[in-house]
C-alpha positions in Angstrom: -5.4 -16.4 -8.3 -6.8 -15.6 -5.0 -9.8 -13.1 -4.7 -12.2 -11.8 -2.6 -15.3 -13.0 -4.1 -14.0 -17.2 -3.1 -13.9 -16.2 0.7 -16.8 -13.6 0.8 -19.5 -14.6 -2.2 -22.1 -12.2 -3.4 -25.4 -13.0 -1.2 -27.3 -11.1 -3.2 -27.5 -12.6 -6.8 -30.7 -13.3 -7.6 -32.5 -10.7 -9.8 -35.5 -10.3 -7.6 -36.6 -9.9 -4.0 -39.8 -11.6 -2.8 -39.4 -11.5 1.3 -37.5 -8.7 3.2 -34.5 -9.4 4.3 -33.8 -9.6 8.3 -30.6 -10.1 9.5 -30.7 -11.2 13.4 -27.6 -10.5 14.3 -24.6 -8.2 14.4 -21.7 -9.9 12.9 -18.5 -7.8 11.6 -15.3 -9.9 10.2 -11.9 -8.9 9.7 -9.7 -10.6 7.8 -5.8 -9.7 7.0 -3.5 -11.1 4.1 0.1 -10.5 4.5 1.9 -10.3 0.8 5.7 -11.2 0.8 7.5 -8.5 -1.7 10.3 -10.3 -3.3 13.8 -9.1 -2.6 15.1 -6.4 -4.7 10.9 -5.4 -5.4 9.1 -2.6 -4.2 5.5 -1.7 -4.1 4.9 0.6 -6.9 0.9 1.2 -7.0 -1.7 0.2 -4.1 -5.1 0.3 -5.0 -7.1 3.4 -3.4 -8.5 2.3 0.6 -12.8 2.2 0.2 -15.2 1.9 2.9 -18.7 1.2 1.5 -21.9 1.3 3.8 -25.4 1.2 4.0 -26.8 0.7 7.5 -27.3 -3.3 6.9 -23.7 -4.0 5.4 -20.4 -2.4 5.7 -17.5 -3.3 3.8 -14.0 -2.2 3.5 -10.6 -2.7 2.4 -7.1 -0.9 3.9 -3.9 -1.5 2.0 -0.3 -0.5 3.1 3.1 -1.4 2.4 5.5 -1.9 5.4 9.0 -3.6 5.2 9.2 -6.1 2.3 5.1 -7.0 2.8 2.2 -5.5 1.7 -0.9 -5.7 4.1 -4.2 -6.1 3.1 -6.9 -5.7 5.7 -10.7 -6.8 4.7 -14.2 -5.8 7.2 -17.1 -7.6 6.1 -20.1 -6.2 8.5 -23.8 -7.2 8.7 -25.8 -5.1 11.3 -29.1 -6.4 12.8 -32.1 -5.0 10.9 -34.4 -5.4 8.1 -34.0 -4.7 4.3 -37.2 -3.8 2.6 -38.1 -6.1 -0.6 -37.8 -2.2 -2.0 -34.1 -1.5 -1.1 -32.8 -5.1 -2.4 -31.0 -3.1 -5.8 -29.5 -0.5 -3.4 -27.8 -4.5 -1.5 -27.2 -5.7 -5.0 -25.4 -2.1 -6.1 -23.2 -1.9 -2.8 -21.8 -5.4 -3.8 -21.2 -4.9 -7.4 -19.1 -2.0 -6.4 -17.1 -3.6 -3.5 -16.5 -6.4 -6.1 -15.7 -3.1 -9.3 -13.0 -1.9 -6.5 -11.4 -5.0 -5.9 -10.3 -5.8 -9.3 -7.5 -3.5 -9.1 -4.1 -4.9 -8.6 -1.3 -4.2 -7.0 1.9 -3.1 -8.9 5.6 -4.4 -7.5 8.5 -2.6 -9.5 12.2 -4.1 -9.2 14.2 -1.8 -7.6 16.3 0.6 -9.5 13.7 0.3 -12.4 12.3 3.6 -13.5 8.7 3.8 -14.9 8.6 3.6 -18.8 10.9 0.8 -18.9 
């Protein structure tokens, strides 16, 4: 099962902060999946679009369904500046809520099904 977490791992695991944390450059990456809907299948539920920032980090994820595909665009940002030893749980909670909103999962219904059945 493909997820989110094997291409773009939590940093920010470790319970405790000893240094600040500096980041020396301005780095943003996009990354776009393109699911296949089988034939006779139609997207039925997309999980809700989020956008989740700090100042440091920025991280976002866009869904729509077009055609027969469902399109799944990722931005994983990291702005230059510093992170006070202070604001690491503030890191450490925007993470564990990018990861709480990507466990949701897209729904495909077959075509001509109606819900309930």
């Amino acid at each position: 099962k493909e997820s989110v977490d094997q291409f773009f791992p939590n940093p920010f695991v470790e319970p405790q902060r000893y240094f600040p944390i500096f980041n020396p450059d301005n780095l943003i990456t996009n990354v776009r999946i393109n699911y296949a809907i089988p034939k006779g299948f139609k997207a039925d539920y997309l999980p809700e679009d989020f956008e989740l920032k700090n100042g440091i980090v920025e991280l976002s994820r866009k869904m729509e369904s077009k055609d027969q595909a469902i399109i799944v665009s990722y931005t994983f940002g990291q702005h230059r500046g510093k992170v006070a030893v202070s604001q690491y749980s503030h890191l450490q909670d925007l993470w564990d809520s990018y990861y709480r909103k990507n466990k949701d999962s897209i729904i495909l219904r077959q075509q001509g099904q109606h819900a309930g059945k």
